[in-house]
C-alpha positions as a Markdown table, in Angstrom:
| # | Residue | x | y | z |
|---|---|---|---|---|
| 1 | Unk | -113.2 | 111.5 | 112.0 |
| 2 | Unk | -111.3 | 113.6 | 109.3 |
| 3 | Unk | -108.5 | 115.7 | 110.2 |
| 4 | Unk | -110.2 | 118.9 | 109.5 |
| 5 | Unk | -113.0 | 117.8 | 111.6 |
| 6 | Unk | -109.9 | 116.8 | 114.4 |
| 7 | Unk | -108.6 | 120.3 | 114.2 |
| 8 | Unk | -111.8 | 122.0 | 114.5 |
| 9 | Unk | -112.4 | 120.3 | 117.6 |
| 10 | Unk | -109.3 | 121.0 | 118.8 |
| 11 | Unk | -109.3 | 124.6 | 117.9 |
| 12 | Unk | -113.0 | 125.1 | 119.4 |
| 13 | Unk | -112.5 | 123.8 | 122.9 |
| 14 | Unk | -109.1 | 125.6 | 123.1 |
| 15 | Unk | -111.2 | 128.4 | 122.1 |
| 16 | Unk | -113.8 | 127.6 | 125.4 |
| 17 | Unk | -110.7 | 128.6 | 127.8 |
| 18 | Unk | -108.8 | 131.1 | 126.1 |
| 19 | Unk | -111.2 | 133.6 | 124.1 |
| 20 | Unk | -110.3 | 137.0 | 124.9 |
| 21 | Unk | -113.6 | 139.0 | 126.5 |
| 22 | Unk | -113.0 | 141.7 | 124.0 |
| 23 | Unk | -116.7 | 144.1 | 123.3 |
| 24 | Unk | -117.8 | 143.8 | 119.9 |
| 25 | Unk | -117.8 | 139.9 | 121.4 |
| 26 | Unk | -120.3 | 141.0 | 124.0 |
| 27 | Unk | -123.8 | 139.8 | 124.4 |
| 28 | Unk | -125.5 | 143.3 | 123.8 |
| 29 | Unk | -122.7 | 143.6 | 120.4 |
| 30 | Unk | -124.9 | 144.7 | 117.9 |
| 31 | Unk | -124.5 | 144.5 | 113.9 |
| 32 | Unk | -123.3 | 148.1 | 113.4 |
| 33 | Unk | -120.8 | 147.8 | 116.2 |
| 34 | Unk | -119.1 | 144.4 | 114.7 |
| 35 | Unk | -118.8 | 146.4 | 111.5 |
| 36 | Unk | -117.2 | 149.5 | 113.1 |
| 37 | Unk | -115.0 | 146.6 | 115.1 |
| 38 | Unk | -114.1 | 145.1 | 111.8 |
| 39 | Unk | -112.7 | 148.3 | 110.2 |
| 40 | Unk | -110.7 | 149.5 | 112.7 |
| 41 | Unk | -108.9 | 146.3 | 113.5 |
| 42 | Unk | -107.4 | 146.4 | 109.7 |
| 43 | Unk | -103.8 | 146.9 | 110.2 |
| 44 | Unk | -104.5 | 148.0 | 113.5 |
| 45 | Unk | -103.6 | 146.0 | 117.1 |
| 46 | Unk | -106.4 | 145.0 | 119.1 |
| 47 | Unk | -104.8 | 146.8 | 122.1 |
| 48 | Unk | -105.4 | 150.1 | 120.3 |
| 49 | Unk | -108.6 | 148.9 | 118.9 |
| 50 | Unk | -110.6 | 148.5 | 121.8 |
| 51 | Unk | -110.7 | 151.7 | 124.0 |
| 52 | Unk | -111.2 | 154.2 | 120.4 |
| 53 | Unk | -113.9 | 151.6 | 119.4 |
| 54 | Unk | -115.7 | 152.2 | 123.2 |
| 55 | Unk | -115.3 | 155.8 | 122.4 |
| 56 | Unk | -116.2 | 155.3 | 119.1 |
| 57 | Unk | -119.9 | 153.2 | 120.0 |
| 58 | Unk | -120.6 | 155.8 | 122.9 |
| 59 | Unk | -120.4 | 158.5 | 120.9 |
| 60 | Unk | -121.8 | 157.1 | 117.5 |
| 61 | Unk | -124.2 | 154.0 | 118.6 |
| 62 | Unk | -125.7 | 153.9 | 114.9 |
| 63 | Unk | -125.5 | 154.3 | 111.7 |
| 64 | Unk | -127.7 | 157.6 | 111.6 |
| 65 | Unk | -125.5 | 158.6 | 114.5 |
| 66 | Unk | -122.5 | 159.0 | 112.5 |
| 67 | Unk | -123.9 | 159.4 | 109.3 |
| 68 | Unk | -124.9 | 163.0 | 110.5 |
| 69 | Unk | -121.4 | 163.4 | 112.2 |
| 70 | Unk | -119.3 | 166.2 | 111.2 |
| 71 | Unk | -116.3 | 164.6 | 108.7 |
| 72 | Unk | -114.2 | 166.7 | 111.3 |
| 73 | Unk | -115.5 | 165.3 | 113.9 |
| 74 | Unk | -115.1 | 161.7 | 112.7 |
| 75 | Unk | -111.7 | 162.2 | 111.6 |
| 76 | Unk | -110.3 | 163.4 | 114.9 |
| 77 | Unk | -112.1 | 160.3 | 117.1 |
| 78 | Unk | -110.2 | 158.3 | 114.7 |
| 79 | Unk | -107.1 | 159.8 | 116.4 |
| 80 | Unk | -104.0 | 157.8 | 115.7 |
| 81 | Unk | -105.7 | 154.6 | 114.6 |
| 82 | Unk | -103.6 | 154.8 | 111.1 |
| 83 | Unk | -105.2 | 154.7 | 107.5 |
| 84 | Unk | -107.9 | 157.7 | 108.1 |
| 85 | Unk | -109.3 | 156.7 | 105.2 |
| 86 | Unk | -111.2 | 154.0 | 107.0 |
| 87 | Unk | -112.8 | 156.4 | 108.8 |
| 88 | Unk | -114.2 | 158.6 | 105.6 |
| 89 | Unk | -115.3 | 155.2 | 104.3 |
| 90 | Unk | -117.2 | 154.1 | 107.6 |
| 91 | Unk | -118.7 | 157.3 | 107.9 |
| 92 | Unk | -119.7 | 156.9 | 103.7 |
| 93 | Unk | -120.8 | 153.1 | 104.7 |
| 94 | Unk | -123.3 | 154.8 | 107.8 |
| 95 | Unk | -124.8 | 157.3 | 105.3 |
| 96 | Unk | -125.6 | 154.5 | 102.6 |
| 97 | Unk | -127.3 | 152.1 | 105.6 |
| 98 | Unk | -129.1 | 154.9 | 106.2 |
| 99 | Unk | -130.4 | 155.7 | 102.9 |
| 100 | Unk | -130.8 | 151.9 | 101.8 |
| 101 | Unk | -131.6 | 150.1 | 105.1 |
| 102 | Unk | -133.2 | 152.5 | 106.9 |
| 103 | Unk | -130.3 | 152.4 | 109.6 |
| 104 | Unk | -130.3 | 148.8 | 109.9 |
| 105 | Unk | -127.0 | 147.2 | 108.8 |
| 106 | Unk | -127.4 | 144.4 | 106.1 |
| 107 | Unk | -127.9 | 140.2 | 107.3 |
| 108 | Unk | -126.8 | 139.5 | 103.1 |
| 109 | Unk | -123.8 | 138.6 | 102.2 |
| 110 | Unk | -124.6 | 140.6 | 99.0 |
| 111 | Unk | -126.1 | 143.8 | 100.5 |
| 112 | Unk | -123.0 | 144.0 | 102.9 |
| 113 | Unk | -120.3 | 143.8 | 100.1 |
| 114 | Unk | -122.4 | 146.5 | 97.8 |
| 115 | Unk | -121.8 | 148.9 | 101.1 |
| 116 | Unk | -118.8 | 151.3 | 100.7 |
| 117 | Unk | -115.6 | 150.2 | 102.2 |
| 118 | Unk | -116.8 | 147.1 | 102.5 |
| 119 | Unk | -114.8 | 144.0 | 101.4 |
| 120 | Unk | -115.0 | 140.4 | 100.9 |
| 121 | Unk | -113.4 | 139.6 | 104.5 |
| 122 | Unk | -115.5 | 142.5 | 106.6 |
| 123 | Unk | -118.7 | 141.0 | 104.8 |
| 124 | Unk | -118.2 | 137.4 | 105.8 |
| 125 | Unk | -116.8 | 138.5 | 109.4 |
| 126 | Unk | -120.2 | 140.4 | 109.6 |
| 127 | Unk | -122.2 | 138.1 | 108.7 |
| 128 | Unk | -120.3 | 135.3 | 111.2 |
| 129 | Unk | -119.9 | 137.6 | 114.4 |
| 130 | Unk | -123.1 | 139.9 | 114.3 |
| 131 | Unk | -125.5 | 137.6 | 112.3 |
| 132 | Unk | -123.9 | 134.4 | 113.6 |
| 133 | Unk | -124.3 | 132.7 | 109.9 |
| 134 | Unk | -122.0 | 130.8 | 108.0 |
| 135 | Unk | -119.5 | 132.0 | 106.1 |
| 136 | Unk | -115.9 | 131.9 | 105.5 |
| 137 | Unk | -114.0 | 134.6 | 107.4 |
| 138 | Unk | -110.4 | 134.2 | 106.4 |
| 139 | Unk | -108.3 | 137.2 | 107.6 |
| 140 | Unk | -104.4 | 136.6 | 107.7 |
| 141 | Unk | -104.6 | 134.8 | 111.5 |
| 142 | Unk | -107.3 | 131.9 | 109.7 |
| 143 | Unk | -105.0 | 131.8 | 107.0 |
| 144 | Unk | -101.9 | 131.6 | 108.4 |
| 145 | Unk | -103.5 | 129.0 | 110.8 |
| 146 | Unk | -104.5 | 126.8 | 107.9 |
| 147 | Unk | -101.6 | 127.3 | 105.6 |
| 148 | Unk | -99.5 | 125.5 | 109.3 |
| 149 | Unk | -102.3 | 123.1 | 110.2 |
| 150 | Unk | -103.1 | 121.7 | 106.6 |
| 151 | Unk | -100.7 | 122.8 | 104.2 |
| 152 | Unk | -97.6 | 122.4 | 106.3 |
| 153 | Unk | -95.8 | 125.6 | 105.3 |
| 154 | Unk | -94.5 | 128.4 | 107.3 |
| 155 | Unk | -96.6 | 131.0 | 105.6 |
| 156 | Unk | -99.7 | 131.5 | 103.1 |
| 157 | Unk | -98.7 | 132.8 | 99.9 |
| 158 | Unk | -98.9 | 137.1 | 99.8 |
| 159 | Unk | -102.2 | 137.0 | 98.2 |
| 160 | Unk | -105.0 | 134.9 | 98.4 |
| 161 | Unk | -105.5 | 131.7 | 95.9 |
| 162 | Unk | -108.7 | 129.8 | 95.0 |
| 163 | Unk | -107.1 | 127.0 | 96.5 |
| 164 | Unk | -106.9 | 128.6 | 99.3 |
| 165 | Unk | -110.1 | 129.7 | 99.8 |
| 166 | Unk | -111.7 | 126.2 | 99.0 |
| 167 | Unk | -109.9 | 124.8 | 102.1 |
| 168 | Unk | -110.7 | 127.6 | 103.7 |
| 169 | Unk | -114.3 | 126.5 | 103.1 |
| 170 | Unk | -113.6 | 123.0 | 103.6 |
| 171 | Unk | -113.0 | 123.3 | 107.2 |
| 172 | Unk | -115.9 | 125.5 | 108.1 |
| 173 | Unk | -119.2 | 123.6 | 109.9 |
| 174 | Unk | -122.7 | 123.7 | 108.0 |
| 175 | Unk | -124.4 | 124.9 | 111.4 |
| 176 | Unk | -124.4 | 128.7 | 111.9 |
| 177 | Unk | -123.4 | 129.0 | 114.9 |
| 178 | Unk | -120.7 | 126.6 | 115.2 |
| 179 | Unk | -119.3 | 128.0 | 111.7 |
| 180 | Unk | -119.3 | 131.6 | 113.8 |
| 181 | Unk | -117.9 | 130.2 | 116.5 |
| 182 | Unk | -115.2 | 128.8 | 114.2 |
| 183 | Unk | -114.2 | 131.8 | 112.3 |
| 184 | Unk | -113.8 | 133.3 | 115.6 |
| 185 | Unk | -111.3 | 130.4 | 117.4 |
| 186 | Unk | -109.4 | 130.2 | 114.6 |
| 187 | Unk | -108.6 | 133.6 | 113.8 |
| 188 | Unk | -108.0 | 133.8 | 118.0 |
| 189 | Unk | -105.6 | 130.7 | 117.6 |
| 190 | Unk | -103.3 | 133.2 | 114.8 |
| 191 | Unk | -103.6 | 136.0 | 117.1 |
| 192 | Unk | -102.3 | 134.3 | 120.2 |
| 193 | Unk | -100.6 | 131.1 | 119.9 |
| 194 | Unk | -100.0 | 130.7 | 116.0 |
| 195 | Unk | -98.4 | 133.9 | 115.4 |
| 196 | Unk | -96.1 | 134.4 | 112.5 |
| 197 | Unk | -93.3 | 135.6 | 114.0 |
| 198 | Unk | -92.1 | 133.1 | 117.4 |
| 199 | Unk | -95.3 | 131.0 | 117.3 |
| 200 | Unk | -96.1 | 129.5 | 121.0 |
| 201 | Unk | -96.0 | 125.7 | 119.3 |
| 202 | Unk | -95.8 | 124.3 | 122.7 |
| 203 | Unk | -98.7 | 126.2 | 123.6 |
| 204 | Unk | -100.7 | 125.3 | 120.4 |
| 205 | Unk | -103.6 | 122.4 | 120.5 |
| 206 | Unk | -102.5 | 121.8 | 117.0 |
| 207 | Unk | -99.2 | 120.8 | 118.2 |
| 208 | Unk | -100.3 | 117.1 | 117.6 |
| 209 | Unk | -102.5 | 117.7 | 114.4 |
| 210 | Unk | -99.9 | 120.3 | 112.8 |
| 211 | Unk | -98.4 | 119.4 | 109.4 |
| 212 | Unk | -95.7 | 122.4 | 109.4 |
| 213 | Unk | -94.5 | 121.2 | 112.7 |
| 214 | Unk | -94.8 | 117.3 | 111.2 |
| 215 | Unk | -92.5 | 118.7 | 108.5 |
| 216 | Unk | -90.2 | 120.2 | 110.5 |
| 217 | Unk | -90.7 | 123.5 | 110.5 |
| 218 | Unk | -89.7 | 124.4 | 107.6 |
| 219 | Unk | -89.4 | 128.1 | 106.3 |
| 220 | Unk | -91.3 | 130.8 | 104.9 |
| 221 | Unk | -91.5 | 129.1 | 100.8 |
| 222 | Unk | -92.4 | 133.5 | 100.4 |
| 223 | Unk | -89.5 | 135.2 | 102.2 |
| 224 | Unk | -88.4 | 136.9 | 99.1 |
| 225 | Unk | -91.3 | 138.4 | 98.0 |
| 226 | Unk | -92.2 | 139.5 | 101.6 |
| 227 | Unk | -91.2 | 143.0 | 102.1 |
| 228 | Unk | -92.0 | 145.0 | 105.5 |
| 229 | Unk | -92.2 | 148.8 | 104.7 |
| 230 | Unk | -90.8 | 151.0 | 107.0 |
| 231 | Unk | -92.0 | 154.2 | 109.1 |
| 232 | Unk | -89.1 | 156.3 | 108.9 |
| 233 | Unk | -89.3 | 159.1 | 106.8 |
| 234 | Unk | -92.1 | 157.1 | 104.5 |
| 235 | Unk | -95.4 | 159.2 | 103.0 |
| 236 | Unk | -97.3 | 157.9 | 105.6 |
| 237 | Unk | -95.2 | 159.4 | 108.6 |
| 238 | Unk | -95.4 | 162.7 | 106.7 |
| 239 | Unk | -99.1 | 162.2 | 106.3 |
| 240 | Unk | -99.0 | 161.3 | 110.2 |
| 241 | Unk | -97.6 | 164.2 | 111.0 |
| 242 | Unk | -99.9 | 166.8 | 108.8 |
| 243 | Unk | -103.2 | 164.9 | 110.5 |
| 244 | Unk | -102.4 | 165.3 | 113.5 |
| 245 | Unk | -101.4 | 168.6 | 113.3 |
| 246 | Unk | -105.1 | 169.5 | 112.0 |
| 247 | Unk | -106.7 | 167.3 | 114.5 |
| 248 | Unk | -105.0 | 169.0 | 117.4 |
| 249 | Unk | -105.7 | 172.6 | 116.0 |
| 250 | Unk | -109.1 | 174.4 | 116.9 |
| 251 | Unk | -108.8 | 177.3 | 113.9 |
| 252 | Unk | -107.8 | 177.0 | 110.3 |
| 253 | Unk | -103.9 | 175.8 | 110.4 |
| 254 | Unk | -101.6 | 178.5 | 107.8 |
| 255 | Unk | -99.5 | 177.0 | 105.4 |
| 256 | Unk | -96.0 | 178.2 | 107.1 |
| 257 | Unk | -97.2 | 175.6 | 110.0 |
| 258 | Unk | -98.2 | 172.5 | 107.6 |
| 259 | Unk | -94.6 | 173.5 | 105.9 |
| 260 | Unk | -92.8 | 173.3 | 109.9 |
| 261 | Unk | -94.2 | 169.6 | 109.7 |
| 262 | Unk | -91.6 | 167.7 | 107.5 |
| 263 | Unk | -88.0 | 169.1 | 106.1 |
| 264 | Unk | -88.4 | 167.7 | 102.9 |
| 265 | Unk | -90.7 | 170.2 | 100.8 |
| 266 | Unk | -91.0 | 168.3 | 97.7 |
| 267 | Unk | -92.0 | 164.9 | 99.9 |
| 268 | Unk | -94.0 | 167.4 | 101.7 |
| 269 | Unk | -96.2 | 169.0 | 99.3 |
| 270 | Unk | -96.7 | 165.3 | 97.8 |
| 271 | Unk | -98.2 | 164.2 | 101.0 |
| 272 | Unk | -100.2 | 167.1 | 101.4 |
| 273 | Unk | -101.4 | 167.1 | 97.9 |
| 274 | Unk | -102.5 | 163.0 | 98.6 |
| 275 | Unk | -104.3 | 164.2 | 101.6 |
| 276 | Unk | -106.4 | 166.8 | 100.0 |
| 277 | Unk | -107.6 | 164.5 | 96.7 |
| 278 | Unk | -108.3 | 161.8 | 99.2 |
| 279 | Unk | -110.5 | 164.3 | 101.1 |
| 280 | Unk | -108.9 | 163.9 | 104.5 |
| 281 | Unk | -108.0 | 167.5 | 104.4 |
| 282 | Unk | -109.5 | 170.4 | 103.3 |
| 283 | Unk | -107.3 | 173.5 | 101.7 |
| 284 | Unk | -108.4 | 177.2 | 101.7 |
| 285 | Unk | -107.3 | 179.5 | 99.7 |
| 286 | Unk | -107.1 | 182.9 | 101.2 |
| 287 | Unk | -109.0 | 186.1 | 100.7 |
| 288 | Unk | -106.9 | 187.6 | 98.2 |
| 289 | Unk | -103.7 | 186.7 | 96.0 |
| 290 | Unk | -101.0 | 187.3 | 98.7 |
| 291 | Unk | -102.8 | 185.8 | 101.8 |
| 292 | Unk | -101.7 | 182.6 | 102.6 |
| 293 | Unk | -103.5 | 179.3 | 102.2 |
| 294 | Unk | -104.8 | 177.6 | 105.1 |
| 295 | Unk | -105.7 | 174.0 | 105.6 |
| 296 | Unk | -108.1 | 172.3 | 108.3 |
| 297 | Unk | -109.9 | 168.7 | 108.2 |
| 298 | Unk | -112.9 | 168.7 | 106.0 |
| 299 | Unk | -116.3 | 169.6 | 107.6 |
């Protein structure tokens, strides 16, 4: 037996005992709620995931659902989930599956990735967990998990190689379902046990198979080109701030209260300025030249 047969084997029954019961992983899932799933997880913890994307499916079970949703609307469900962009580009991605699929969400790897919003990982990762057909889903957990297991070094590169992606490929099974049921073990194995910072080694049933750990552990070949931005005073707290100052007001918000938001005014105005051309935010001017503008989320 090859070795990547060996680690799928060992990665698949770990997965038997330790898969989380999380609800897009339900047996009534359905194709539109993976997708939904797979947006909101970018950059964002499944522990903050899960109860906005109950909300979200109660409130929104379809496509047509939230493509007729006020943008308003949408914008304050997504709450404090980060990047509201997502959200304008899910509720985009509903309207087109409307008007191109009659509400049905795509089963083509093609179709999916011609969807707004819609990348080369959320198109595979539909296509695995709400199709159950193969693909290669490689988010950072599968590729951290491969770049340990195979390549023997502490971390993947920052972006994505072609090399990469071949071995990627390499270790997934021809049959669809246990290819889905791969994508999904593995990218458990990187959220649990393989974690990049403090992985659970003695937890891992890779421990034995591992080339990183055959190697010694040795360290991150990328550290200096790995940088972790911080929240502190950063556009995105500003930008924080301004959303969720609209989403908590019930009335048109004046500009003196947008400008109570952040000391700096020229970091300020940036932010604000960002938020309106990425239509997140919608500003009014006022009824004549000395009344003050007024901003609210876009309806």
């Amino acid at each position: 037996m090859s070795h990547s047969a060996f680690v799928r084997d060992a990665v698949l029954a770990w997965f038997d005992v330790h898969a989380r019961d999380l609800p897009w992983r339900a047996a009534d899932r359905t194709p539109w709620g993976v997708l939904v799933s797979e947006v909101m997880l970018q950059q964002t913890p499944v522990v903050r995931v899960a109860p906005a994307w109950r909300a979200w499916m109660d409130r929104w079970p379809e496509p047509g659902d939230l493509a007729r949703a006020g943008t308003d609307d949408v914008l304050r469900a997504w709450d404090r989930l980060g990047y509201p962009r997502r959200a304008l580009r899910l509720q985009d991605c509903a309207r087109t599956v409307v008007e191109r699929h009659d509400g049905v969400v795509p089963a083509s790897e093609a179709e999916l990735l011609a969807l707004p919003g819609v990348g080369a990982y959320t198109a595979a990762a539909v296509m695995a967990f709400a199709h159950g057909r193969r693909s290669v889903v490689l988010d950072t957990n599968v590729r951290r998990v491969l770049a340990r297991a195979a390549a023997g070094v502490a971390l993947p590169a920052p972006s994505q190689t072609v090399a990469e992606l071949r071995l990627a490929e390499s270790f997934v099974p021809v049959d669809d379902a246990l290819a889905a049921r791969w994508a999904a073990a593995s990218m458990e194995l990187g959220a649990l046990v393989c974690r990049a910072r403090a992985p659970r080694c003695d937890a891992c049933p890779l421990a034995h198979l591992c080339a990183w750990r055959s190697a010694g552990h040795p360290p991150d070949a990328h550290a200096a080109r790995r940088r972790t931005q911080p929240w502190a005073g950063t556009d995105r707290q500003v930008r924080g701030r301004v959303m969720a100052l609209l989403r908590e007001a019930l009335s048109p918000v004046p500009d003196a209260a947008v400008d109570a938001v952040w000391p700096d005014v020229r970091q300020l105005d940036r932010c604000v300025d960002g938020l309106v051309t990425d239509g997140l935010v919608a500003r009014i001017p006022g009824p004549g030249p000395d009344d003050p503008v007024t901003y609210r989320l876009p309806a």
